[in-house]
Backbone as ProteinMPNN parsed JSONL, in Angstrom:
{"seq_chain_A": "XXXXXXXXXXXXXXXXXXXXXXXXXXXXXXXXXXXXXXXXXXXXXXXXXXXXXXXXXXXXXXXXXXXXXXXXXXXXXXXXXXXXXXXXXXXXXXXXXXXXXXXXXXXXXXXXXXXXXXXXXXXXXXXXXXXXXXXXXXXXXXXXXXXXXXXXXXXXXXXXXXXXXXXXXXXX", "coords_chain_A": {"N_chain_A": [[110.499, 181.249, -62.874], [111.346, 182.28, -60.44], [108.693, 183.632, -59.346], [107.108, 181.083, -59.29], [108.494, 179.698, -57.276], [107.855, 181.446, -55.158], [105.3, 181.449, -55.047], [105.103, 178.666, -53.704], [105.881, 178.729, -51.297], [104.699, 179.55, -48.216], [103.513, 182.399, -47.994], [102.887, 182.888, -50.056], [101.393, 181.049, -51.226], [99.131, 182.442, -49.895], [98.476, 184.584, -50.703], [98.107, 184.481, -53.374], [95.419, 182.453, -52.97], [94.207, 184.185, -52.179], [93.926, 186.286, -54.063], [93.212, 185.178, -56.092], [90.248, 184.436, -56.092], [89.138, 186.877, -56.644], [89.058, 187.432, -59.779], [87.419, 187.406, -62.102], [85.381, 185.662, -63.933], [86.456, 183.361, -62.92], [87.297, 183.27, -60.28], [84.841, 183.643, -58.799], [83.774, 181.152, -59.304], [86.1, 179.064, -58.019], [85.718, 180.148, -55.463], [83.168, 179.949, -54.611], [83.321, 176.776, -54.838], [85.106, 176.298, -53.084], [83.692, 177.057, -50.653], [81.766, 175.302, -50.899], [83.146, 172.407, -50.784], [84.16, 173.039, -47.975], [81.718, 173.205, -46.796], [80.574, 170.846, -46.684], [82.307, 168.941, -45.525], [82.423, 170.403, -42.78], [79.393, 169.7, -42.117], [80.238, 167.098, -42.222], [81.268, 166.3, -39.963], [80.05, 167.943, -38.041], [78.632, 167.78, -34.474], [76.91, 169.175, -33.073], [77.459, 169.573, -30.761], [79.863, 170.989, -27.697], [82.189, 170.6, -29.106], [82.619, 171.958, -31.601], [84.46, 173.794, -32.695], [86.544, 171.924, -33.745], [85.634, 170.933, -35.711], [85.026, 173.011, -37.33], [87.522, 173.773, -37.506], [89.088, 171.693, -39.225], [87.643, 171.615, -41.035], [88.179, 174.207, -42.301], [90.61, 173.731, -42.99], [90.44, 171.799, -44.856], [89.149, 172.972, -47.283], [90.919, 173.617, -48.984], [91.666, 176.301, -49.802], [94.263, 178.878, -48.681], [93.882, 181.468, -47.9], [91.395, 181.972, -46.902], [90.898, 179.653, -45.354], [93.009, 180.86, -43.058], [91.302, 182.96, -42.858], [88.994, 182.194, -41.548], [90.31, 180.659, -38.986], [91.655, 182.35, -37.896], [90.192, 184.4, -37.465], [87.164, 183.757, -37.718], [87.125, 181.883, -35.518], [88.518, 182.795, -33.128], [86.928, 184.453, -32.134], [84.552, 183.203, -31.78], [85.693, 181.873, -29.409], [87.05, 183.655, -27.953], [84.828, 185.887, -27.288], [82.781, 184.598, -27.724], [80.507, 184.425, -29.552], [78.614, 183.529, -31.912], [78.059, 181.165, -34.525], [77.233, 181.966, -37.178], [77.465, 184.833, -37.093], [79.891, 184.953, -36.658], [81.027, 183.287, -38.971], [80.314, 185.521, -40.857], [82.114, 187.772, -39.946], [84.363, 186.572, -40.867], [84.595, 187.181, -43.452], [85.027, 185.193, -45.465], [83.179, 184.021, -46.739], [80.096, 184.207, -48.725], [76.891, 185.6, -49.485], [74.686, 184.613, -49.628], [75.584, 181.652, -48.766], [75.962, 182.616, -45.44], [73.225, 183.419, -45.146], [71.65, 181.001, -45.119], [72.814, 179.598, -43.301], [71.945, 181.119, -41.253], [69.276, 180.948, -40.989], [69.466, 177.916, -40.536], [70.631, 178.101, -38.064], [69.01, 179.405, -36.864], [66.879, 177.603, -36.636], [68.029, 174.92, -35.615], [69.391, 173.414, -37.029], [71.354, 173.811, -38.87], [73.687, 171.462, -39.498], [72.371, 169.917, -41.081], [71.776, 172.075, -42.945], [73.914, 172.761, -43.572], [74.619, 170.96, -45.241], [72.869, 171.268, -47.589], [73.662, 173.841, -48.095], [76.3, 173.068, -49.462], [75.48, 170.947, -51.43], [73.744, 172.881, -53.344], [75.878, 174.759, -54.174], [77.395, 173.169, -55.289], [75.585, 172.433, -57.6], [75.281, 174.705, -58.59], [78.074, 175.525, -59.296], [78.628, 173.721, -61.065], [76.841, 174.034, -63.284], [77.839, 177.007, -63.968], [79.944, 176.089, -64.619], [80.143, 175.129, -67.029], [78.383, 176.705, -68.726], [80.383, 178.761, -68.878], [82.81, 177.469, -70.367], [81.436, 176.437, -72.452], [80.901, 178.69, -73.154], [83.928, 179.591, -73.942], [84.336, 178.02, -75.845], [82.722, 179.196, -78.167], [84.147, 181.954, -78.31], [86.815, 180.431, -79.384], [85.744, 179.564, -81.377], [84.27, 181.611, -83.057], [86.921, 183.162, -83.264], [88.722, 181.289, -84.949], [87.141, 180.985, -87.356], [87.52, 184.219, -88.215], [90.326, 184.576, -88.141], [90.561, 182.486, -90.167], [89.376, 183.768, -92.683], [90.242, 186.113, -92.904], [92.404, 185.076, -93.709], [91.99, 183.634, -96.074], [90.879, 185.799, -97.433], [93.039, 187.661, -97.968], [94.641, 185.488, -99.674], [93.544, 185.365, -101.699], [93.639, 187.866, -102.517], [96.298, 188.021, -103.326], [96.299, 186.499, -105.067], [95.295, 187.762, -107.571], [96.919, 189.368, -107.667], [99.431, 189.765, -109.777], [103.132, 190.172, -110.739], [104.735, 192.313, -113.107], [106.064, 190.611, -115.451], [109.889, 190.207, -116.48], [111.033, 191.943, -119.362], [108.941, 193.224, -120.14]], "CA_chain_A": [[111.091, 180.428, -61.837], [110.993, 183.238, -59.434], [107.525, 183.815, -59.051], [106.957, 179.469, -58.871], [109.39, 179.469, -55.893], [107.611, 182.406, -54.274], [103.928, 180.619, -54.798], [105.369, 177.813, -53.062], [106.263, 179.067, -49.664], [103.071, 179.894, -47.292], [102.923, 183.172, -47.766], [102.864, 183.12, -51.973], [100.102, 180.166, -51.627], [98.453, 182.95, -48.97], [98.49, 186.053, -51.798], [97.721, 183.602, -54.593], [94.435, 182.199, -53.067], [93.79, 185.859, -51.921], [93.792, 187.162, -55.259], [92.741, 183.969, -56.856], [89.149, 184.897, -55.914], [89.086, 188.237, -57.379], [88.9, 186.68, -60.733], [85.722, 187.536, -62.754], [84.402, 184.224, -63.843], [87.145, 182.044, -62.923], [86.88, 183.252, -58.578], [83.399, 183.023, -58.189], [83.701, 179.268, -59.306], [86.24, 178.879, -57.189], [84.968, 180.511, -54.261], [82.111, 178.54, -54.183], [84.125, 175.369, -54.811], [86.002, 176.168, -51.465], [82.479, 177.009, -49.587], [80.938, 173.836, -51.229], [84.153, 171.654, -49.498], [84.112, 173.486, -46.374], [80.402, 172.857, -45.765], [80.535, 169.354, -46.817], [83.147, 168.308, -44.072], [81.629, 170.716, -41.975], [78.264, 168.466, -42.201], [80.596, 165.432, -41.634], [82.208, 166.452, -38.676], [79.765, 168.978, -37.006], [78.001, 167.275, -33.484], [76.446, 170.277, -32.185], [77.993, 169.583, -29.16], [80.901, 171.621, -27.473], [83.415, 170.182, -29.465], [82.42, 171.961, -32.999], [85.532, 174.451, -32.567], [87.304, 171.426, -33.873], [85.279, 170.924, -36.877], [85.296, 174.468, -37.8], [89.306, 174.11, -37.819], [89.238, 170.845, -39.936], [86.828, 172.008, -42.592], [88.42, 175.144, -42.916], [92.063, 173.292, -43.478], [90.097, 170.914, -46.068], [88.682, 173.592, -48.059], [92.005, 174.182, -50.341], [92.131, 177.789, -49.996], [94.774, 178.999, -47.845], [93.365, 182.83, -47.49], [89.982, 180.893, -46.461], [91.452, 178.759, -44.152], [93.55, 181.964, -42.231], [90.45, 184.295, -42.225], [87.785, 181.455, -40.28], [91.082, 180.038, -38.153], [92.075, 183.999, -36.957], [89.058, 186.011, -37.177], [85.835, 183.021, -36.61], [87.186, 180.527, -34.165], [88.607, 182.993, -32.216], [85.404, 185.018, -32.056], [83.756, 181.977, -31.058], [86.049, 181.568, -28.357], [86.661, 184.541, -26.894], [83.313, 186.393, -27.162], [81.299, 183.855, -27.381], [80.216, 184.774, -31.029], [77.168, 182.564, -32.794], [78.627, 180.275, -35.671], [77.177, 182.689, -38.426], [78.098, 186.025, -36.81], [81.975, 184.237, -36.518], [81.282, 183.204, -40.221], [80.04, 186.828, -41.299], [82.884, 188.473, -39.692], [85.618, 186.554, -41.631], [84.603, 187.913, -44.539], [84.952, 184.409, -46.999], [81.248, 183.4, -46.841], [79.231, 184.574, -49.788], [75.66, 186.434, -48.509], [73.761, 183.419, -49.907], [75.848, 181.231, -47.062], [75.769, 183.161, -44.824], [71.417, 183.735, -45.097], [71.387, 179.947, -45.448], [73.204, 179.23, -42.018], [71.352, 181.765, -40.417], [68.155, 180.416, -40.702], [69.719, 176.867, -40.206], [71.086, 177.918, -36.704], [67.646, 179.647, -36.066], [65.82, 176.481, -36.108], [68.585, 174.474, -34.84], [69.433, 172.457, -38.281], [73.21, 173.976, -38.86], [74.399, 170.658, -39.743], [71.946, 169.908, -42.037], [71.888, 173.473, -44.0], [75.8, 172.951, -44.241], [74.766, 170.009, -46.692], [71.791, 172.154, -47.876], [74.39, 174.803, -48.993], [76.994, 172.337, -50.353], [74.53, 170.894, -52.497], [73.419, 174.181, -53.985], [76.713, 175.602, -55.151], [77.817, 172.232, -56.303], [74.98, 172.236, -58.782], [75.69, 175.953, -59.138], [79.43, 175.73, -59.9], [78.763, 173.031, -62.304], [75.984, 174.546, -64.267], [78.622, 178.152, -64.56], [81.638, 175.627, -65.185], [79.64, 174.492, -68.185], [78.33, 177.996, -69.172], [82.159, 178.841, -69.199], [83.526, 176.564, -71.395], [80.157, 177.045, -74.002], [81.462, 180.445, -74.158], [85.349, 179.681, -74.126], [84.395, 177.426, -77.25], [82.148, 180.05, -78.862], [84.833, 181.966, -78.556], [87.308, 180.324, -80.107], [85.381, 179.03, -83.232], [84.493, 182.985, -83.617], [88.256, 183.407, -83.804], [89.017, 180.7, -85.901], [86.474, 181.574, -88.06], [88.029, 185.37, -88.209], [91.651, 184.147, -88.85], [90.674, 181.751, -91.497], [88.526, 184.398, -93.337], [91.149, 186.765, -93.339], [93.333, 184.688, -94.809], [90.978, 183.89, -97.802], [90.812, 187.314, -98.33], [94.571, 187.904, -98.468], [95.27, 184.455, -100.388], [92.74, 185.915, -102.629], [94.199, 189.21, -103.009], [97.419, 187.632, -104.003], [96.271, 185.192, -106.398], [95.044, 188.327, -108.182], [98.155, 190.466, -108.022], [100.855, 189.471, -110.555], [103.71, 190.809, -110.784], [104.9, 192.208, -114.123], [107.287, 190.298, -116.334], [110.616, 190.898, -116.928], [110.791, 192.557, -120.45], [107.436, 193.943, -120.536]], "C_chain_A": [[110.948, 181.128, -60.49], [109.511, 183.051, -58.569], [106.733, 182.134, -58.552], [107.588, 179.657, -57.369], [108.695, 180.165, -55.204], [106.127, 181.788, -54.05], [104.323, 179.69, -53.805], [105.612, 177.889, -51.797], [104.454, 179.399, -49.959], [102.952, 181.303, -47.284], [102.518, 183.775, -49.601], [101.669, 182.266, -51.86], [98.777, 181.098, -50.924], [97.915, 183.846, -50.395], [97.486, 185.266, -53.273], [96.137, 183.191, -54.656], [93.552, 182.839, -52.435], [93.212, 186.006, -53.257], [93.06, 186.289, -56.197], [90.976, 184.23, -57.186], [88.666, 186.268, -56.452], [88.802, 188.108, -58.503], [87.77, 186.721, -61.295], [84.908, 186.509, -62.687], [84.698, 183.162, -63.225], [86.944, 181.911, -60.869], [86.215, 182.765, -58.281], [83.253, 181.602, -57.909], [84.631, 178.367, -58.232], [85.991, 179.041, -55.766], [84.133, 179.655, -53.669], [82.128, 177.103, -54.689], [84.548, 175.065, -53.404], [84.906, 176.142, -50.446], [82.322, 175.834, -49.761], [81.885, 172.518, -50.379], [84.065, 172.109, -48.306], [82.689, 172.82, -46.014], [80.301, 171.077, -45.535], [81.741, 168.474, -45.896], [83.07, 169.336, -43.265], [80.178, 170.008, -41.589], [78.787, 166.956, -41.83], [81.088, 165.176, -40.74], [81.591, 167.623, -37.867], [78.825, 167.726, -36.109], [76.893, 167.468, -33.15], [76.421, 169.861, -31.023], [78.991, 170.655, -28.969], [82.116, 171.415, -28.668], [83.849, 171.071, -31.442], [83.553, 173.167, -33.631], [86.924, 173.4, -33.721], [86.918, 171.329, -35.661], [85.203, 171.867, -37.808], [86.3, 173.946, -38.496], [89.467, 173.098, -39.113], [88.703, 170.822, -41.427], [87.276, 173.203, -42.937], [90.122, 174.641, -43.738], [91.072, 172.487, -45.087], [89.55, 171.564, -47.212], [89.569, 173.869, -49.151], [91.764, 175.425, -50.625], [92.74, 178.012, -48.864], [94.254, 180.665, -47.192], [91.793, 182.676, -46.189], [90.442, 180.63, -44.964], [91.941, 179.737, -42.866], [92.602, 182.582, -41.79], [89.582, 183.282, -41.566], [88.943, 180.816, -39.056], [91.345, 181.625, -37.205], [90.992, 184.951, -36.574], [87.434, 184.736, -36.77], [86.066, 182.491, -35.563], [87.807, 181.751, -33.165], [87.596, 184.096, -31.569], [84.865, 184.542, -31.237], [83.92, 182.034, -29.768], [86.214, 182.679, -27.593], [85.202, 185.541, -26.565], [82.477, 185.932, -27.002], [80.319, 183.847, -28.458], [79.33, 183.126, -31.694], [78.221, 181.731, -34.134], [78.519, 180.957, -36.704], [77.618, 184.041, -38.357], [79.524, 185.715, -36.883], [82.233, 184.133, -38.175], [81.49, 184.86, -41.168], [81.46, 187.406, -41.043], [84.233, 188.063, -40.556], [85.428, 187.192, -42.957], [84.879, 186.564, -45.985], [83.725, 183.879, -47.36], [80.563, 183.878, -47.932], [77.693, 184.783, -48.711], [74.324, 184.858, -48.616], [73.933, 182.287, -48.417], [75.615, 181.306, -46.081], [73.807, 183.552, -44.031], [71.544, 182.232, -44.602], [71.739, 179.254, -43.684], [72.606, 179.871, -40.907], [70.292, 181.169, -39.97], [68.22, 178.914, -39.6], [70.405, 176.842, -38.623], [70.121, 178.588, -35.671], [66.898, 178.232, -35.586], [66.58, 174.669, -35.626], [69.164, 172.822, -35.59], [70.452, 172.721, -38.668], [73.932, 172.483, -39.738], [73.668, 170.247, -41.186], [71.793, 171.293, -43.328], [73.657, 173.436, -44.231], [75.682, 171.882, -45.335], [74.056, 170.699, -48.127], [72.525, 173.116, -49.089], [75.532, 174.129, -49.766], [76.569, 171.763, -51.296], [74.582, 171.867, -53.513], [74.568, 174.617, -55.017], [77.423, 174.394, -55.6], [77.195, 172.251, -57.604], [75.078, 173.364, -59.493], [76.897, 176.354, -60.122], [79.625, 174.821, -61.271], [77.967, 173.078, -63.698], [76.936, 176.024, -65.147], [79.801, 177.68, -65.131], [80.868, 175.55, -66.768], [79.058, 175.909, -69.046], [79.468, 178.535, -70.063], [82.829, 178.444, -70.255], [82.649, 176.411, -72.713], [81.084, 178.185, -74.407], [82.973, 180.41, -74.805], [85.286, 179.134, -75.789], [83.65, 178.084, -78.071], [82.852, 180.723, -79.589], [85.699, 181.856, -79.443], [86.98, 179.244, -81.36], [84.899, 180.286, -83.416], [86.191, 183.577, -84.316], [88.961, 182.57, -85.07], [88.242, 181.084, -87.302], [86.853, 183.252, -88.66], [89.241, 185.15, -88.997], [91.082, 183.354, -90.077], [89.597, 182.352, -92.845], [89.485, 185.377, -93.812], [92.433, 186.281, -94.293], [93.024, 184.23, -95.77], [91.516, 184.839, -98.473], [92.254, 187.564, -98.891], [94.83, 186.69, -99.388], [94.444, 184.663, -101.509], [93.425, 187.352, -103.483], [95.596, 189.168, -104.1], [97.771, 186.846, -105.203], [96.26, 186.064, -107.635], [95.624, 189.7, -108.795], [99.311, 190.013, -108.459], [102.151, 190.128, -110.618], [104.117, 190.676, -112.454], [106.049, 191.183, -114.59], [108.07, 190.41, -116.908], [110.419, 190.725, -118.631], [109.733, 193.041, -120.905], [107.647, 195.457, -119.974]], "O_chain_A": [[110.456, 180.543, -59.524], [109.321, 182.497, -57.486], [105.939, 182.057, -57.614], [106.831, 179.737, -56.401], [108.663, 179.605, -54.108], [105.764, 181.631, -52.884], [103.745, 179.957, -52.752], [105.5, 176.838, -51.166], [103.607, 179.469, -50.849], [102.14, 181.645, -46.424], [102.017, 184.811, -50.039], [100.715, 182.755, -52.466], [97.618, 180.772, -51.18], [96.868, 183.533, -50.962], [96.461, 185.62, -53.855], [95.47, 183.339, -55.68], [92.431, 182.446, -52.112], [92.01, 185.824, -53.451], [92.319, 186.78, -57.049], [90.518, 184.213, -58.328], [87.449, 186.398, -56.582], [87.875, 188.902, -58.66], [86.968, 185.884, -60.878], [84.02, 186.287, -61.865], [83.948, 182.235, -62.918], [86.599, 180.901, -60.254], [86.279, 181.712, -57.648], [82.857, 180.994, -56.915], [84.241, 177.331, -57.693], [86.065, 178.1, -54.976], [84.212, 178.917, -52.687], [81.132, 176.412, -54.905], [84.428, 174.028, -52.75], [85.0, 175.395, -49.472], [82.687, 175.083, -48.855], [81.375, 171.809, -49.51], [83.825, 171.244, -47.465], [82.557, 172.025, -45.084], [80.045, 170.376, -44.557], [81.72, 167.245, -45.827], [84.143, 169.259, -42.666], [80.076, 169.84, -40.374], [78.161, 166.002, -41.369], [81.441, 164.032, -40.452], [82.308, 168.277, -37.11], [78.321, 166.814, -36.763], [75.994, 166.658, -32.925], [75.42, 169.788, -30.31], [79.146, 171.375, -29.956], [82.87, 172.354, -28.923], [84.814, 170.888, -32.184], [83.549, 173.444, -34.831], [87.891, 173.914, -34.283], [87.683, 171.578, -36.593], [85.299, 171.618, -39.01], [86.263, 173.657, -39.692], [89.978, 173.623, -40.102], [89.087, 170.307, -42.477], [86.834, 173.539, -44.036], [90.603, 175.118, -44.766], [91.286, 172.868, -46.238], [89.414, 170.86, -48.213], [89.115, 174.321, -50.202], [91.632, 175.702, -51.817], [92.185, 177.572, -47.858], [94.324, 180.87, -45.98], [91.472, 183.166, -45.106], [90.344, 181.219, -43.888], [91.431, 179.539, -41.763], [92.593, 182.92, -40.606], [89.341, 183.837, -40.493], [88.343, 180.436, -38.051], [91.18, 181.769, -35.994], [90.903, 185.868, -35.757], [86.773, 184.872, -35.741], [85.281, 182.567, -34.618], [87.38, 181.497, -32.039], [87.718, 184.433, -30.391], [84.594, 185.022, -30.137], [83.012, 182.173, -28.949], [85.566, 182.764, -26.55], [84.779, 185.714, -25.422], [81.476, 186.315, -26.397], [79.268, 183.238, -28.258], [79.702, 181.954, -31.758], [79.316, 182.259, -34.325], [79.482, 180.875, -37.467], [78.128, 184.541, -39.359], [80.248, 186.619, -37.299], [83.214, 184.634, -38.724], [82.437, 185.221, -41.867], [82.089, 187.544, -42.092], [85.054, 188.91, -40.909], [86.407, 187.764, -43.438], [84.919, 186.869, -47.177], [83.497, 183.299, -48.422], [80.306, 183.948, -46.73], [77.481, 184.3, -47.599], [73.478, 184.397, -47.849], [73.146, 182.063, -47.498], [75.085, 180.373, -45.477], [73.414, 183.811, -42.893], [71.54, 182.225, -43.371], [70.945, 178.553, -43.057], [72.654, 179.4, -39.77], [70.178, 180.831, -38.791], [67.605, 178.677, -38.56], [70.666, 175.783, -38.051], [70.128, 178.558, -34.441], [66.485, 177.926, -34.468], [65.963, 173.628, -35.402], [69.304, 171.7, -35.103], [70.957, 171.666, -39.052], [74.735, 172.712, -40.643], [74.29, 170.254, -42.248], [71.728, 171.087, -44.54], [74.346, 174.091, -45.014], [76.5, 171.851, -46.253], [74.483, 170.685, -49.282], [72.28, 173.225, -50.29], [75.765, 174.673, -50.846], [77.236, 171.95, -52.313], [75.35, 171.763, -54.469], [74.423, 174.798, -56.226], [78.228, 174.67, -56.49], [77.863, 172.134, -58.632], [75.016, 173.364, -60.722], [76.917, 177.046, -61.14], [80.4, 175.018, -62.207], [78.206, 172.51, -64.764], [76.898, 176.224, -66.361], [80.563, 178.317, -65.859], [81.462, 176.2, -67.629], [79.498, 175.994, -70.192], [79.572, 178.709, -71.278], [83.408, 179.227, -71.008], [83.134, 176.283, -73.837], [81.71, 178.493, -75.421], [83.272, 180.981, -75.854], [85.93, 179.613, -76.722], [83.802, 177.553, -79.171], [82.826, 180.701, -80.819], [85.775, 182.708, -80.328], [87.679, 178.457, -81.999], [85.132, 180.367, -84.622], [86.484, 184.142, -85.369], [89.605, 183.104, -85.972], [88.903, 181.474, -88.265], [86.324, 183.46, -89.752], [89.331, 185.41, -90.197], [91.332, 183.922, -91.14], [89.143, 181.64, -93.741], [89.611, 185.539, -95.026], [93.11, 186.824, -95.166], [93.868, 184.349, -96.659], [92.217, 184.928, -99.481], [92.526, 187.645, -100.088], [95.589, 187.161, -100.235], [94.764, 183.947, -102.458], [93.583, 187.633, -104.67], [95.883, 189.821, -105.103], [98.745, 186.611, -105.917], [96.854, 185.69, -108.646], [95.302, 190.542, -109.633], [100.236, 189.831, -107.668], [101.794, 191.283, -110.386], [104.006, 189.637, -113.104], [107.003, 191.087, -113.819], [107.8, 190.729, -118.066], [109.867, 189.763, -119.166], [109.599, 193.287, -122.104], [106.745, 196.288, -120.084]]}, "name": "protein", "num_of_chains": 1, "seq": "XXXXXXXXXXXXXXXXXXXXXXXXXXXXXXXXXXXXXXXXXXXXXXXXXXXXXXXXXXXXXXXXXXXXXXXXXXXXXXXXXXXXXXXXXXXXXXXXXXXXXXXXXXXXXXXXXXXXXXXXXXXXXXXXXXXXXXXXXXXXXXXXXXXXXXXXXXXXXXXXXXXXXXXXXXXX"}
């Protein structure tokens, strides 16, 4: 109950989808769940006009990670704005981008396509995340028909063992 109540405030949903990502198999997938949303209303709401400060902000709220959302709202946009910082150097610096992203936008803001490489890369780890979701769940069910298979072997053996151990009879 504790720990529910404490997720629930903004700074438990902060820690949560911090750490959330850390996560061996289960992060990654999310990770690039949250890129794959970000780019994809980044692509639906970038101009490349002045105004793309806004779209930043909107695709980073829509992404459903709140750690996400904090590190491109505190550390890219204001990059952007006060330095004057490139869209992928702003991205780089928050630190939630994956290197793949990150390459992918580079190029795409070399040749002046940004909007289109934000679909480019949403694409990608959609088909990515859904090829490792499916990986995942092969194995989870491998898994547990190895285990089942284990437990219900062992208990052979023992329902075996027992069939074959009598106990004496009184007066013998």
């Amino acid at each position: 109950v504790l720990t529910g109540g404490f997720l629930s405030t903004v700074r438990g949903r902060f820690l949560r989808d911090k750490y959330v990502l850390k996560i061996p198999v289960l992060g990654s997938l999310i990770h690039k769940t949250a890129i794959e949303i970000f780019c994809r209303v980044f692509y639906a709401l970038y101009s490349g006009s002045g105004e793309n400060i806004d779209a930043i902000r909107l695709a980073s709220e829509a992404c459903g990670n709140s750690y996400m959302e904090h590190q491109i709202k505190t550390v890219s946009i204001p990059m952007m704005l006060s330095q004057g910082r490139g869209v992928v150097s702003a991205f780089e610096a928050s630190g939630v981008f994956t290197r793949t992203a990150l390459a992918r936008f580079h190029s795409g803001s070399e040749t002046g396509t940004i909007k289109n490489t934000a679909l480019q890369v949403a694409n990608y780890y959609e088909k990515e995340t859904v090829y490792r979701l499916k990986n995942t769940i092969e194995f989870i069910q491998l898994a547990i028909a190895m285990l089942i298979t284990i437990i219900i072997t062992a208990l052979t053996l023992i329902s075996a063992e027992t069939a074959i151990i009598t106990p004496k009879s009184p007066g013998m």
